[in-house]
C-alpha positions as CSV (number, residue, x, y, z in Angstrom):
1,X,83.6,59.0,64.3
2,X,84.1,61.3,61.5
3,X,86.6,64.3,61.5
4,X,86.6,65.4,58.4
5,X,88.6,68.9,57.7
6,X,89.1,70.3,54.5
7,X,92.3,72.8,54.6
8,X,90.5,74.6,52.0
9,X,87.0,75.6,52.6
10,X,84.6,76.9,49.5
11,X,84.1,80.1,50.4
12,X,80.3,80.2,50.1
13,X,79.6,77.0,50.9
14,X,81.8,75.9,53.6
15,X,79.7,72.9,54.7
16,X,80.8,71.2,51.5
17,X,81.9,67.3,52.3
18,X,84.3,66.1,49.8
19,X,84.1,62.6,48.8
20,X,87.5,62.0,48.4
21,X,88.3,63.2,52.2
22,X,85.3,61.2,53.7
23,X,87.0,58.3,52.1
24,X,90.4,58.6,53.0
25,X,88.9,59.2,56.9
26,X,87.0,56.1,56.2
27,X,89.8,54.3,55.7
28,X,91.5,55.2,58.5
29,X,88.7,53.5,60.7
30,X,89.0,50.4,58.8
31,X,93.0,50.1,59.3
32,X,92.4,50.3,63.0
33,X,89.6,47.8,62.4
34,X,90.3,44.4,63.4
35,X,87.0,43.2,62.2
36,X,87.5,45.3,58.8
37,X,86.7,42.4,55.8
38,X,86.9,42.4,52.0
39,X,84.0,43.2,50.3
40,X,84.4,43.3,46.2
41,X,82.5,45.3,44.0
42,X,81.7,44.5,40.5
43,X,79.4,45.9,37.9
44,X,78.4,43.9,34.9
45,X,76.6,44.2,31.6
46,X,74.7,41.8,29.4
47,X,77.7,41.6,26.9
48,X,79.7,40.8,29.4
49,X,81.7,44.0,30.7
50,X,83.1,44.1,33.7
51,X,84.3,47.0,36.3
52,X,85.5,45.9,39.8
53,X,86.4,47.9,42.9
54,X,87.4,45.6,45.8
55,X,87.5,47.9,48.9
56,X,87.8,46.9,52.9
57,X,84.9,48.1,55.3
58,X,84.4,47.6,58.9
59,X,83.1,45.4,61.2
60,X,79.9,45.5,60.1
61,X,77.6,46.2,63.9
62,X,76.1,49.0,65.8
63,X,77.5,52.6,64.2
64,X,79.3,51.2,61.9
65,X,76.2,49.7,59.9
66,X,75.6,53.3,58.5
67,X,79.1,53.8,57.2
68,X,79.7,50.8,55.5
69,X,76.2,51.5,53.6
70,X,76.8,55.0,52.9
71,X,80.7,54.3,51.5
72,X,79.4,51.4,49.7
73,X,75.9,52.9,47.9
74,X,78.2,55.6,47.0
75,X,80.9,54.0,45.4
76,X,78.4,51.5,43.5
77,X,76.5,54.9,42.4
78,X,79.4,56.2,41.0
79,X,80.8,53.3,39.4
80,X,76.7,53.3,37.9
81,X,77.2,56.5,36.4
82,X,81.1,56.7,35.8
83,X,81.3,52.9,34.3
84,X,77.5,51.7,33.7
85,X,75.9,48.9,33.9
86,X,72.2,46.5,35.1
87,X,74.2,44.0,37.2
88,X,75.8,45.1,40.8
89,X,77.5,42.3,42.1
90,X,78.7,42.6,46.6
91,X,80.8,39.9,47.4
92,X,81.7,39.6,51.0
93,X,78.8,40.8,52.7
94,X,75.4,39.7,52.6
95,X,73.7,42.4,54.5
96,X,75.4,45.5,52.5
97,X,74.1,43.5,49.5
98,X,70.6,43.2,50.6
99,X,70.4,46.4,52.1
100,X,71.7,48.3,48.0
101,X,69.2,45.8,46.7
102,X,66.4,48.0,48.9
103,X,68.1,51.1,47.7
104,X,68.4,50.0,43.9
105,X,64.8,49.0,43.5
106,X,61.3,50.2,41.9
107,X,60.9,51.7,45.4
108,X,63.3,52.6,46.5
109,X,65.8,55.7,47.6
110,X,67.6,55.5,44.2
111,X,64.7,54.3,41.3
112,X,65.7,56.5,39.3
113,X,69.2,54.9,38.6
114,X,66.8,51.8,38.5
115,X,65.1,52.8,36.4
116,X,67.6,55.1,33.9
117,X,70.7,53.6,34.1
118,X,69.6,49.6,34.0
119,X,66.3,49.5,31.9
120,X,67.1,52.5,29.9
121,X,70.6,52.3,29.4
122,X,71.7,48.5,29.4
123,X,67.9,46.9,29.1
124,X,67.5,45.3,32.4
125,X,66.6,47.1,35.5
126,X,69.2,47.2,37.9
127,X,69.8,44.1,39.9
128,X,72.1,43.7,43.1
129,X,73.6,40.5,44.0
130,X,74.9,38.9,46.8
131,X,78.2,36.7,46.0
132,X,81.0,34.6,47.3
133,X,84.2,36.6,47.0
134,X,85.9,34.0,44.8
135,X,83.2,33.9,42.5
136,X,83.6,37.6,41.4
137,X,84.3,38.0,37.4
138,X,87.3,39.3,36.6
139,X,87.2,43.1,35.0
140,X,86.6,43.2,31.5
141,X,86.3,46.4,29.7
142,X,87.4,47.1,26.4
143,X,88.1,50.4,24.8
144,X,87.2,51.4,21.1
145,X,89.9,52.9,19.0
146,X,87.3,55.4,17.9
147,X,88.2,59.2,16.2
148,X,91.2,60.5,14.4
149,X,89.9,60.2,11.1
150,X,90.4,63.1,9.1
151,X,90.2,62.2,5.5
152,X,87.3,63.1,3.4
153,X,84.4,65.4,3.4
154,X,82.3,65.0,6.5
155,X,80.1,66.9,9.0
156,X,80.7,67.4,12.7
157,X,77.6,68.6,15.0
158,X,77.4,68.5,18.7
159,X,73.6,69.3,20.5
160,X,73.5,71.4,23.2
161,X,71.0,72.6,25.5
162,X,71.1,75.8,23.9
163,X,72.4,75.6,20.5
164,X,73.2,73.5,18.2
165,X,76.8,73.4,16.4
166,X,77.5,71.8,12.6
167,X,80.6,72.2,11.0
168,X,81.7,71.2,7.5
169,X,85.5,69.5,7.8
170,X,87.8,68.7,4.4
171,X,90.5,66.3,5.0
172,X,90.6,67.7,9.2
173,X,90.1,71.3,7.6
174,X,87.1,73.5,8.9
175,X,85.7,75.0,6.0
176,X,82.5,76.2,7.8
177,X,81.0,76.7,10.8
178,X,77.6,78.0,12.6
179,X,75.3,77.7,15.9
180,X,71.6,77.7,15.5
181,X,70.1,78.5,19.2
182,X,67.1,76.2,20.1
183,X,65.0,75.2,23.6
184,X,64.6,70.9,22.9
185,X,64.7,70.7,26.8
186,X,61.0,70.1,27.7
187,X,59.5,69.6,23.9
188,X,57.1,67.2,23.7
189,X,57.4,66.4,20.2
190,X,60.6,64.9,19.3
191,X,59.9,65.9,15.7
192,X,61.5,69.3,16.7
193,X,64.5,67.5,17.7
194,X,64.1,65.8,14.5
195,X,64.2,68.5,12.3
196,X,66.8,70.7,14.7
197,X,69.2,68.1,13.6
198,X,68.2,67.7,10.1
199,X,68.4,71.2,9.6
200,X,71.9,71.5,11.0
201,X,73.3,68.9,8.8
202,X,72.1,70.7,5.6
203,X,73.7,74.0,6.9
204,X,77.0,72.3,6.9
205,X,76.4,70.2,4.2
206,X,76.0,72.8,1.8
207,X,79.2,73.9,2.1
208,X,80.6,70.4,1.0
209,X,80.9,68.9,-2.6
210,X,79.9,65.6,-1.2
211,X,78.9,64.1,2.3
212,X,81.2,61.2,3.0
213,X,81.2,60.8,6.8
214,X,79.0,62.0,9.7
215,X,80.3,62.5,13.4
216,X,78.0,63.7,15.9
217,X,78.3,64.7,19.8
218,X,75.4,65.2,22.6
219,X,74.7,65.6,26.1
220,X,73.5,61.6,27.5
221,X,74.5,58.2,26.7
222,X,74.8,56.9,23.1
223,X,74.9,52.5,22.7
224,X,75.1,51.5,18.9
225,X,73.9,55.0,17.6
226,X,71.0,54.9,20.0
227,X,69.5,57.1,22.2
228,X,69.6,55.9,26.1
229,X,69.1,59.1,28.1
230,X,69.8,62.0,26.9
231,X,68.6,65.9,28.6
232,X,67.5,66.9,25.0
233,X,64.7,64.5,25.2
234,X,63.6,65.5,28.9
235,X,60.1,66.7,27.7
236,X,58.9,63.1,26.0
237,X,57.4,61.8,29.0
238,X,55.4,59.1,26.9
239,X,57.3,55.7,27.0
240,X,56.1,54.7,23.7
241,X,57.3,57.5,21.7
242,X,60.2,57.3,23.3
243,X,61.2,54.3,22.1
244,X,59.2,54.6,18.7
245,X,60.9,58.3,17.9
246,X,64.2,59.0,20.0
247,X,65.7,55.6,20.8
248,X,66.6,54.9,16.9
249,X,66.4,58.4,16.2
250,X,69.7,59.1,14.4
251,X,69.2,56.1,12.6
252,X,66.4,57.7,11.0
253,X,67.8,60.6,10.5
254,X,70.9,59.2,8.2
255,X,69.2,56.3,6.7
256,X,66.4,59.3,5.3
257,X,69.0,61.9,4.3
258,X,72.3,60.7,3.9
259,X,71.7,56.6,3.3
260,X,74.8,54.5,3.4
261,X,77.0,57.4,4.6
262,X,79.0,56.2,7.5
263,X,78.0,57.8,11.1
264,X,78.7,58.1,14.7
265,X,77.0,59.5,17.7
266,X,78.7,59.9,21.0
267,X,78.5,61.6,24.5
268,X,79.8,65.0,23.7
269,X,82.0,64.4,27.0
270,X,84.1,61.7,24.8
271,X,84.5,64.4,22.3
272,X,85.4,67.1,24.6
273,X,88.6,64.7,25.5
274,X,88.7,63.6,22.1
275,X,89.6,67.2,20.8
276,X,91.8,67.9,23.5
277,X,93.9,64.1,23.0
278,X,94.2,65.7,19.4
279,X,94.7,69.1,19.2
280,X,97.4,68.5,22.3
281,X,99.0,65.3,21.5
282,X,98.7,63.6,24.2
283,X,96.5,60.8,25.9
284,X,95.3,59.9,29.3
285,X,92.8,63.3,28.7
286,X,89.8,63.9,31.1
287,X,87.7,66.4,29.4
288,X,84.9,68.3,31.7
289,X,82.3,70.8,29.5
290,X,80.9,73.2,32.4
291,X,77.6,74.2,30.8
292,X,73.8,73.2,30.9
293,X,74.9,69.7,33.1
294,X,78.4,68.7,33.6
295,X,79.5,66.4,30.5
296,X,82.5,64.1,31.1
297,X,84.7,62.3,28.3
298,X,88.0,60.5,28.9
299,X,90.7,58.9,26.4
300,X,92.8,56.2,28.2
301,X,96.7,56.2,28.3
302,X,96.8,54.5,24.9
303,X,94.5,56.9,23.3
304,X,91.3,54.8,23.2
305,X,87.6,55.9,24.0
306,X,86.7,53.8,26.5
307,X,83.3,51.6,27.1
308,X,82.7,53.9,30.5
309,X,79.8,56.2,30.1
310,X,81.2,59.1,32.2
311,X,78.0,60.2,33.1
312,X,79.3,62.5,36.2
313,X,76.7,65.0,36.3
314,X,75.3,62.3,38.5
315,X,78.2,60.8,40.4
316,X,78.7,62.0,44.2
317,X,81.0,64.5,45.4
318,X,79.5,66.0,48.3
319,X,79.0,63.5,51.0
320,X,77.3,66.3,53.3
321,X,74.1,64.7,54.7
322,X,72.1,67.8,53.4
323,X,73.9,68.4,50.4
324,X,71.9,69.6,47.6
325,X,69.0,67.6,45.7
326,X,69.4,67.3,42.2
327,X,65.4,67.7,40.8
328,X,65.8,65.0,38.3
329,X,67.5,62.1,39.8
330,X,66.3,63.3,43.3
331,X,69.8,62.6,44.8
332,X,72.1,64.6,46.5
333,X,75.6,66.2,46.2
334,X,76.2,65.0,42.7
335,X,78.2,66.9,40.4
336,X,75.0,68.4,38.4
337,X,74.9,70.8,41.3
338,X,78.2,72.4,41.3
339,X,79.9,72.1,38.0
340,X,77.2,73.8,35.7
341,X,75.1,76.7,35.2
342,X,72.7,75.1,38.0
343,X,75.9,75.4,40.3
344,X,76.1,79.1,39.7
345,X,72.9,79.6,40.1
346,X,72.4,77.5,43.8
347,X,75.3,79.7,44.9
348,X,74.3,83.6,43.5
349,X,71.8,84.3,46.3
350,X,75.2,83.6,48.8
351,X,76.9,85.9,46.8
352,X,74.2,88.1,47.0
353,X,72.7,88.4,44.5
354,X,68.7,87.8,43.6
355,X,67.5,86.7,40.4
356,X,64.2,85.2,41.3
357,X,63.1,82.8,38.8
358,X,65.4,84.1,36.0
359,X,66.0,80.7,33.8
360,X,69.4,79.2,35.0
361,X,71.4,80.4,31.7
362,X,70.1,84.2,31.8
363,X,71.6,83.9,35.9
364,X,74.9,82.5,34.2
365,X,75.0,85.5,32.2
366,X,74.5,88.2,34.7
367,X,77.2,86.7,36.7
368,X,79.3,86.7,33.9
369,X,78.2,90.3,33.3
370,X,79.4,91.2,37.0
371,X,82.5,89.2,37.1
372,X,83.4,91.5,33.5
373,X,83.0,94.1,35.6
374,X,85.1,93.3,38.6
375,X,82.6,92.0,41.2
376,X,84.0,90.7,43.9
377,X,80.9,88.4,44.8
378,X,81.0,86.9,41.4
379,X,84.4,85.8,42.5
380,X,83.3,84.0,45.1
381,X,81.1,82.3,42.9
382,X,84.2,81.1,40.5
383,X,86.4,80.4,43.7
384,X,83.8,78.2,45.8
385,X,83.3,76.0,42.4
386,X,87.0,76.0,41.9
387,X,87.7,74.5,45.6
388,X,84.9,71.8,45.1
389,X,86.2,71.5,41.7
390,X,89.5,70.6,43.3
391,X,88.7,67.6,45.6
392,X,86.5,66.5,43.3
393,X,89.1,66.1,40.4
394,X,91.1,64.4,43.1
395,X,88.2,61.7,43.5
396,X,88.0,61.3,39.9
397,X,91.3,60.8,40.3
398,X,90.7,57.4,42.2
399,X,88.7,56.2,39.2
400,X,90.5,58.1,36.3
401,X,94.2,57.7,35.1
402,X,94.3,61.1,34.2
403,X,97.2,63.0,32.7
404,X,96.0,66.0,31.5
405,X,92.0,67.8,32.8
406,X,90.3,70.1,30.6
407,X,87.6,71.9,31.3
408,X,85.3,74.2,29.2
409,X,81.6,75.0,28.4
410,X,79.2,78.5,29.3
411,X,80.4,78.2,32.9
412,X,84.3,78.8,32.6
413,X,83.8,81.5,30.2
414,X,85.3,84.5,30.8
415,X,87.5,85.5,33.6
416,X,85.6,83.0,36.1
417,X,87.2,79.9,34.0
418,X,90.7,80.9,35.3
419,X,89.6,81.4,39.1
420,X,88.0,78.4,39.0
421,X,91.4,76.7,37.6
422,X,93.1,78.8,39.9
423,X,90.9,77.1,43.1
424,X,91.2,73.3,41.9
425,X,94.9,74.2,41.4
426,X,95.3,75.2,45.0
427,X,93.2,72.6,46.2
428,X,95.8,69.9,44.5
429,X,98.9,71.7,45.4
430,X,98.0,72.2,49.2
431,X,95.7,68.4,50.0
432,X,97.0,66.3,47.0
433,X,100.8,67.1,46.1
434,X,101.6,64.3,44.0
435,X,98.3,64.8,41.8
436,X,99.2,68.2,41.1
437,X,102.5,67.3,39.8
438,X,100.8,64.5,37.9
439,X,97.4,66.7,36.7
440,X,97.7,69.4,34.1
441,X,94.7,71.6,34.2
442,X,94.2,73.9,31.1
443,X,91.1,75.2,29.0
444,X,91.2,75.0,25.2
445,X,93.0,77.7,23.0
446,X,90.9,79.4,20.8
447,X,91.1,77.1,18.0
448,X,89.8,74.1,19.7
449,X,87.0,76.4,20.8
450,X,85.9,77.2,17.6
451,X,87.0,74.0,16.0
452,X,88.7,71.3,17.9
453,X,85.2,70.0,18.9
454,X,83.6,69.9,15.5
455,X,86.3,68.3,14.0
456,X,86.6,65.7,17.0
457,X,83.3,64.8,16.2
458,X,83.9,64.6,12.2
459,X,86.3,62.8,12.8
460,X,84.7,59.9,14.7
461,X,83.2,57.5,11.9
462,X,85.6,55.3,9.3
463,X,85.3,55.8,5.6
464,X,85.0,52.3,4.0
């Protein structure tokens, strides 16, 4: 029922599914339905935000069953990790509602997100609803006029997987900068993260006559300063220190060394599209760091940080009903497994080349190494996560009002960044006209590499 056919292909992995086709040949099936019914979408939170999709499926019988499910389950997973949220509210259709509520359970295909996004991210395990279609809440979600203050003497630091980054900012000017490297992936004792942190802030803070703001960036979701998920903490696998040590961990942090100064910790995604809305002048910014996970930040057409959580790292882009298993989450074709050093790594042996069990970042680096030295397979490498790149900027696009894309982080260093640009670009240009007149694809200059970040993230909490 199905005829999907990319007119580009990723040149090592050609079996590659891209959501946004599967969709638009869904859609197709349900305009020549004449059983195809409204079925609303909306994901709530405790305080009241809302996020809505309202979407048409088919006649729900026989073949059609499976396809309803699978377009539905993934839309409502990507709106979980896009948007975020405990409630998931189907209007229209009972059975697609019961059948999600098997999916999104203790027991179910997807208890991670069950467990993560609804318990640990919004304190209630995620609960699917049946509903009437005129008793679906209207959306409602505000964005935070967060960033762009430059005044004073403050410290920006963003936490990697692999380093850690402090900066010491005067009135928006870098005075210093450093990167410390560090392994907080699978420590067990988050009193390494602890004083990782600690540690960076006096490095910058030495450099400054007085402390008077505090603007932080990481991989994971941040509520209220807290700690929700976040890959840095990976290796606490006890509950209670969890909550006890990492949840209010920055609080601790500040209230211990720097009491009363004003702070703010965000996804370092926000500040990725934070430092580009700045540093370019301009808005409507989807900024993509390429590195340990894929990181995803986005500032609206008015300039605001938005409420979303743009966790994409584990929002589907492959629909491929073998695509690859991401070892955390345990689902499949999610961005974790193209866009990042785990990307390059799944596609080296098709390139040929065999690193064994050589940690993902020292494979990232030989493939760097041979695409400095003009290997052709590397290429490949940078030109298959450019094409899936491409249709996947074009879903993101259904989601995203987005103006201008940057992408950085590890993976589009080098040579490989621009093939990669190079494949989304031709991607756009030869499946989605009209979003490549719309989409401006760059990477940052220099000085946002060095300092558009740390200053982003300075600049994040108000003085007074």
């Amino acid at each position: 029922m199905m005829n999907i056919q990319p007119k580009v292909k990723p040149v090592l992995d050609e079996e590659f599914v891209p959501a946004v086709l599967w969709n638009a040949e869904y859609r197709k099936l349900v305009a020549a339905d004449a059983g195809a019914h409204d079925v609303k979408i909306a994901l709530t939170r405790l305080d009241g935000t809302v996020f809505r999709k309202d979407v048409q499926v088919l006649t729900h019988e026989g073949e059609n069953v499976a396809l309803n499910i699978k377009y539905v389950e993934r839309l409502v997973k990507f709106m979980l990790w896009g948007m975020g949220g405990c409630t998931v509210i189907i209007a229209g259709n009972d059975d697609i509602a019961a059948t999600l509520g098997e999916i999104y359970s203790e027991n179910g295909a997807r208890s991670f997100d069950w467990d993560i996004v609804g318990k640990g991210m919004f304190s209630q395990n995620i609960e699917v609803k049946a509903m009437a279609l005129a008793d679906v809440p209207a959306q409602n979600s505000p964005a935070d006029a967060i960033g762009r203050h430059l005044g004073g003497n403050r410290i920006g630091f963003d936490l990697g997987g692999s380093d850690r980054k402090c900066a010491a900012v005067i009135d928006g000017e870098v005075v210093f900068s450093t990167e410390v490297p560090w392994d907080p992936y699978f420590q067990e004792d988050p009193s390494y993260q602890y004083e990782g942190i600690v540690d960076s802030l006096k490095l910058a803070a030495a450099h400054l006559p007085s402390v008077d703001a505090i603007g932080g960036s990481s991989a994971g979701v941040y509520i209220n300063n807290e700690v929700r998920i976040a890959s840095l903490f990976r290796g606490i696998k006890n509950q209670e220190v969890f909550q006890k040590d990492v949840v209010p961990m920055f609080k601790d942090i500040f209230d211990a060394e720097y009491p009363g100064v004003p702070f703010e910790v965000i996804n370092d995604g926000e500040v990725t599209a934070l430092a580009g809305s700045i540093s370019m002048n301009t808005n409507s910014v989807l900024g993509i760091a390429m590195g340990t996970s894929e990181a995803v930040g986005y500032v609206d057409p008015e300039g605001n940080v938005t409420t979303q959580i743009n966790e994409l790292a584990f929002a589907p882009v492959d629909y491929r009903d073998d695509a690859p298993t991401d070892e955390w989450s345990g689902d499949i074709g999610c961005g974790v497994q193209i866009f990042c050093q785990q990307g390059v790594a799944r596609l080296a042996p098709a390139a040929g080349f065999n690193y064994g069990d050589m940690p993902f970042p020292e494979q990232l680096v030989e493939v760097q190494k041979e695409m400095a030295n003009g290997s052709e397979a590397a290429a490949k490498i940078y030109d298959t996560i450019g094409t899936c790149f491409g249709y996947a900027i074009a879903h993101y696009a259904e989601f995203y009002e987005i103006g201008t894309l940057i992408i950085m982080g590890r993976v589009t260093t080098g040579e490989g960044g621009q093939i990669m640009i190079d494949g989304a670009k031709k991607v756009l240009e030869l499946e989605f006209p009209e979003l490549a007149k719309q989409i401006n694809i760059t990477q940052p200059d220099e000085k946002m590499k060095r300092h558009g970040q740390a200053v982003a993230a300075a600049s994040l909490p108000q003085i007074g």
